[in-house]
DRENDO-1510 file (C-alpha; in Angstrom, 1 decimal, always signed):
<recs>
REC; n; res; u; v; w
REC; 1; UNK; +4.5; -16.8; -4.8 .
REC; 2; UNK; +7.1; -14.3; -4.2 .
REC; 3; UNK; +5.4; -11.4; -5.6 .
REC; 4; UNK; +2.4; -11.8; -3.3 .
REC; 5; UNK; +4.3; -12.5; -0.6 .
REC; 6; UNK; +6.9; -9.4; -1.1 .
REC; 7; UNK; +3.7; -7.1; -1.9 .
REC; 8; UNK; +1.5; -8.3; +1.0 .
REC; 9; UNK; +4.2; -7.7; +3.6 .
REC; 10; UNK; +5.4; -4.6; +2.0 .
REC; 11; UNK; +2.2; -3.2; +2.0 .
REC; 12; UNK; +1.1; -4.6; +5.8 .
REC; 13; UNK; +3.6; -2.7; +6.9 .
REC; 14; UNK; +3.6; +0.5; +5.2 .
REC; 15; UNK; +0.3; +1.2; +5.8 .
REC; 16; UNK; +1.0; +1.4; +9.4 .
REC; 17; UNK; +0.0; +4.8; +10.6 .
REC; 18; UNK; -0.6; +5.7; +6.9 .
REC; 19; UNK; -3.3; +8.6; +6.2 .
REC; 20; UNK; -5.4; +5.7; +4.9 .
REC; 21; UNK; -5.2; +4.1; +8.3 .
REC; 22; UNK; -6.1; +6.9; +9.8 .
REC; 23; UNK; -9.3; +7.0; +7.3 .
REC; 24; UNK; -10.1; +3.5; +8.7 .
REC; 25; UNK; -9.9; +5.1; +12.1 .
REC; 26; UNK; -12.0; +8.1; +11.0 .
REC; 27; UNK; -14.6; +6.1; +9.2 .
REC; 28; UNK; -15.3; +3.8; +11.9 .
REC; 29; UNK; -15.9; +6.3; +14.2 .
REC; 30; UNK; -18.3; +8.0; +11.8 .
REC; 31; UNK; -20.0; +5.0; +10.8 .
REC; 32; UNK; -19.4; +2.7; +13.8 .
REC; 33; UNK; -20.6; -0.1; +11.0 .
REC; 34; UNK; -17.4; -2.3; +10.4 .
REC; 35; UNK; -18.7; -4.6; +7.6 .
REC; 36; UNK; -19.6; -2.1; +4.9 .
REC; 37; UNK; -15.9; -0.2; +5.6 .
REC; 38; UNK; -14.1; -3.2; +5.1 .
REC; 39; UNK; -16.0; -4.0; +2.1 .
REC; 40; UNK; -15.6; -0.4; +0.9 .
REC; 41; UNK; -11.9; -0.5; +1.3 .
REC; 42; UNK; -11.3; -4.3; -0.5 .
REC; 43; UNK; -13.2; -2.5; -3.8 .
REC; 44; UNK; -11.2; +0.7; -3.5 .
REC; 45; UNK; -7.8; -1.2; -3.4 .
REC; 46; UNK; -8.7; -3.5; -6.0 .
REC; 47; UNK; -9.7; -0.9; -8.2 .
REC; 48; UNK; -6.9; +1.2; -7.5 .
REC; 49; UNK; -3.9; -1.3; -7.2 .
REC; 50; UNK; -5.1; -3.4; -10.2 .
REC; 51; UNK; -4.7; -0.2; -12.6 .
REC; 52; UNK; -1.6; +0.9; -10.2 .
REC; 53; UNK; +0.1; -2.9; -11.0 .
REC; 54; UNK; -0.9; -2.4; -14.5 .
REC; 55; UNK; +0.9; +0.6; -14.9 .
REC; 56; UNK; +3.8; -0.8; -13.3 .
REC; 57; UNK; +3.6; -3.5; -15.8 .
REC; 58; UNK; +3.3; -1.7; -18.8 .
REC; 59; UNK; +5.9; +0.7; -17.8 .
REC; 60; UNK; +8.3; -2.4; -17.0 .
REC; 61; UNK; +7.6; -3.5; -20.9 .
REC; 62; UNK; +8.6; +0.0; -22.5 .
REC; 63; UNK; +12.0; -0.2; -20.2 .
REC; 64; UNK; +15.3; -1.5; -21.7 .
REC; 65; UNK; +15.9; -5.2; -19.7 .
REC; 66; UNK; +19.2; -4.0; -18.8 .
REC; 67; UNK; +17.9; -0.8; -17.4 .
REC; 68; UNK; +15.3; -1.9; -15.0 .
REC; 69; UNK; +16.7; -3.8; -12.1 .
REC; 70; UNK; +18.8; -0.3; -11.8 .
REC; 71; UNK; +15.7; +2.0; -12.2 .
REC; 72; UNK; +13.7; -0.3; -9.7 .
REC; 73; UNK; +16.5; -1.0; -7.2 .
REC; 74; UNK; +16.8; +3.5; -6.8 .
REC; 75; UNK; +13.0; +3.4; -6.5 .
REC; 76; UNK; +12.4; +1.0; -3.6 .
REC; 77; UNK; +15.0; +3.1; -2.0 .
REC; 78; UNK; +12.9; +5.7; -2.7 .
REC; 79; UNK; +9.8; +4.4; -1.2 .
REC; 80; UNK; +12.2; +3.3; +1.9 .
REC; 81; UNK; +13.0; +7.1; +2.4 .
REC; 82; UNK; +9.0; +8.1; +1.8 .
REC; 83; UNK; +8.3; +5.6; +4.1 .
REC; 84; UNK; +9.9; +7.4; +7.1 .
REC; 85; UNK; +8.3; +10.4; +6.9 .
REC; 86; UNK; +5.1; +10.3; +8.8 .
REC; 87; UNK; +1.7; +10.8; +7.0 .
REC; 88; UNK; -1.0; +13.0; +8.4 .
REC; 89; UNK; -4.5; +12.6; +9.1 .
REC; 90; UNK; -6.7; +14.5; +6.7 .
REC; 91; UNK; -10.1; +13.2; +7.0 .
REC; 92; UNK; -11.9; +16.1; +7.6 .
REC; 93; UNK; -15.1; +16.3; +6.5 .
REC; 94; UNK; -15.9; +15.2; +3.4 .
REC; 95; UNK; -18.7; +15.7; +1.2 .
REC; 96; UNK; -19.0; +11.7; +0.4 .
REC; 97; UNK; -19.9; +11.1; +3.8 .
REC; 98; UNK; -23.4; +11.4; +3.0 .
REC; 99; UNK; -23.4; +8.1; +1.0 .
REC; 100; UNK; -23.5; +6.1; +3.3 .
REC; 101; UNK; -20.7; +3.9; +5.0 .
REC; 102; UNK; -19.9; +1.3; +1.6 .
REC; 103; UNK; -19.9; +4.5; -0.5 .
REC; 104; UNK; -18.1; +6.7; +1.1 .
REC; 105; UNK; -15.2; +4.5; +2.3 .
REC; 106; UNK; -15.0; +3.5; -1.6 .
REC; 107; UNK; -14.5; +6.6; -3.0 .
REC; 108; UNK; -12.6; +8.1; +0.2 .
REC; 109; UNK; -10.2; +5.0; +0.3 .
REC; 110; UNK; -9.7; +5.3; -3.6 .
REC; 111; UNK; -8.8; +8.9; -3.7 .
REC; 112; UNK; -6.7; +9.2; -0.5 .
REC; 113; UNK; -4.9; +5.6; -2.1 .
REC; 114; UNK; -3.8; +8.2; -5.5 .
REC; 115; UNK; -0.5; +9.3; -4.9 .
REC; 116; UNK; -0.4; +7.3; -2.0 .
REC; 117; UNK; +2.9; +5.1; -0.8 .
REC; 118; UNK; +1.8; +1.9; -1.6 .
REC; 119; UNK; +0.5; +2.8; -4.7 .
REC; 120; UNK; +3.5; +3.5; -6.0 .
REC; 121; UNK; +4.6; +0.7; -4.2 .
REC; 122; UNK; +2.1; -1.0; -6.3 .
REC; 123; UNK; +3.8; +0.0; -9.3 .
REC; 124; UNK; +7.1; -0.8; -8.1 .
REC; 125; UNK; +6.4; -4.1; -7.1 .
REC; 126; UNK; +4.7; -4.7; -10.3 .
REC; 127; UNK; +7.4; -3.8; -12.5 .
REC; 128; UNK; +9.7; -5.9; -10.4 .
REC; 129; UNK; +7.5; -9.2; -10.4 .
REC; 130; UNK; +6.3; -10.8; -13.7 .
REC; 131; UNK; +3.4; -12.1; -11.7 .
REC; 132; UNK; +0.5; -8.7; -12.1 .
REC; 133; UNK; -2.1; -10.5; -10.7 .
REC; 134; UNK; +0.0; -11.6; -7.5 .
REC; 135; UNK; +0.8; -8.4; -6.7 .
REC; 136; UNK; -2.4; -6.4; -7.2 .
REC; 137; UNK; -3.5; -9.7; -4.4 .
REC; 138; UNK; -0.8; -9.4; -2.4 .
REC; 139; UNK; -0.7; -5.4; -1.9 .
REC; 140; UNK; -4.7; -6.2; -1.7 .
REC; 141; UNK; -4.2; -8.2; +1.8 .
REC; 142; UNK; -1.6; -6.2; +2.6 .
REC; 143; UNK; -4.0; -3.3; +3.0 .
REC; 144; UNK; -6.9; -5.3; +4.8 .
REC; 145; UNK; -4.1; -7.0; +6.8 .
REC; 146; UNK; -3.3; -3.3; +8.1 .
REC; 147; UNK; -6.7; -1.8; +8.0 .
REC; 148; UNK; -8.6; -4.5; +9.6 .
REC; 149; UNK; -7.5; -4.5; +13.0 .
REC; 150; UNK; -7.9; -0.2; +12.7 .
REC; 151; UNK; -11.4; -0.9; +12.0 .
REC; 152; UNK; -12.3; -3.8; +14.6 .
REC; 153; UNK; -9.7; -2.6; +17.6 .
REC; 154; UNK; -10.1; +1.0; +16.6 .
REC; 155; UNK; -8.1; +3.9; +18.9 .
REC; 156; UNK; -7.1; +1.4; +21.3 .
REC; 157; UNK; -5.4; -0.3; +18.7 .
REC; 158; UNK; -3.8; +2.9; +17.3 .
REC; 159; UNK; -2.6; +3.9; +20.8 .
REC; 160; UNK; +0.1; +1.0; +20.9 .
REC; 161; UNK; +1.2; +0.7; +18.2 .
REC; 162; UNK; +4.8; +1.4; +17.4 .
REC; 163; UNK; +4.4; +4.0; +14.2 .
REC; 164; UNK; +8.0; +4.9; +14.4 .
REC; 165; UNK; +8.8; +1.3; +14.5 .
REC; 166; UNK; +7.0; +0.4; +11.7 .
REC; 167; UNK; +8.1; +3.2; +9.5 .
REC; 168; UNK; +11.4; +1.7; +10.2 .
REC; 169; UNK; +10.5; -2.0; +9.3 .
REC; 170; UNK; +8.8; -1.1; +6.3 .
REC; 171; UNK; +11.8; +1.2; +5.2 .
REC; 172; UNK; +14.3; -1.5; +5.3 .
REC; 173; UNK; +11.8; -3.9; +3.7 .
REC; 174; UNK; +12.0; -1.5; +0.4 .
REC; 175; UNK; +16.0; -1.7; +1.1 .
REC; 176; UNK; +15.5; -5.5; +1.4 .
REC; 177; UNK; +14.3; -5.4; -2.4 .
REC; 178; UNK; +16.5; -3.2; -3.7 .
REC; 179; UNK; +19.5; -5.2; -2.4 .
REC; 180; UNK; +17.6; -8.5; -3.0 .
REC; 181; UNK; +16.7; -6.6; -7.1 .
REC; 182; UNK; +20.3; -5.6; -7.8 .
REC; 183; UNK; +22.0; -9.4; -6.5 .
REC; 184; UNK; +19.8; -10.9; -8.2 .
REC; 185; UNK; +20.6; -8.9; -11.6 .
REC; 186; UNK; +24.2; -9.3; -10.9 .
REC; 187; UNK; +24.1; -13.0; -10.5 .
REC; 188; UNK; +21.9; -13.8; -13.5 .
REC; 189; UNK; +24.7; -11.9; -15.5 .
</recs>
């Protein structure tokens, strides 16, 4: 239970004011259909953090035991520093947005998601916790937990919302489980 709960929260609140937020914004107004996005969006995380959390997994295996709290501790500290620079919006036209709304937010969502913060979170998280399949459900809801709303409350939604605030949160979250990573090695020694 903690790897999903970890992974959904982390990713909740990364994705704040994350470029693919700011798809979900984009796509919504393009589409104005909020059913197919949202579908579009669960297949394109579950696609791309169930190989993401795989990765982290196998890479977790090929690592020497004593060597990865260390190596995983320095990268959520990472992501907490990535996490406070602000993303930008580059949705621009596209030329998926001719397959229609379920299509095109697949693809979109997938693509914009390589490279992307909470994919490597993904693989972070995944190296940390045991529990794969947790994780790629946790950092699943996480995203829909974020995205939703965008999609349903659209602008007027991303007009109050604290980005700055949340950049923050989610940047001492990652510090949380670096501290929370290292303690935890140093007590079970």
């Amino acid at each position: 239970m903690d790897a999903f709960l970890a992974s959904t929260l982390a990713v909740a609140i990364a994705e704040i004011g994350d470029k693919t937020q700011l798809l979900s914004l984009f796509l919504v107004a393009r589409y104005a259909k909020r059913a197919p996005i949202i579908l579009g969006i669960l297949v394109a995380t579950i696609l791309n953090h169930a190989l993401s959390a795989w990765l982290g997994a196998w890479v977790a295996s090929w690592i020497p035991s004593h060597w990865l709290p260390w190596i995983l501790a320095v990268s959520f500290v990472a992501i907490a520093l990535w996490l406070l620079i602000p993303d930008k919006d580059d949705s621009a036209e596209s030329r998926f947005l001719g397959m229609g709304a379920f299509w095109a937010t697949t693809v979109m969502f997938f693509l914009a998601e390589i490279g992307d913060k909470t994919q490597v979170a993904t693989v972070v998280l995944a190296a940390r916790y045991t529990e794969t399949l947790w994780v790629i459900i946790g950092t699943t809801v996480g995203m829909l937990l974020a995205n939703i709303p965008v999609i349903l409350a659209g602008r007027w939604l991303m007009e109050r919302l604290p980005l700055a605030t949340a950049r923050i949160s989610a940047s001492v979250l990652f510090v949380a489980l670096a501290v929370v990573t290292v303690w935890t090695t140093l007590v079970n020694s």
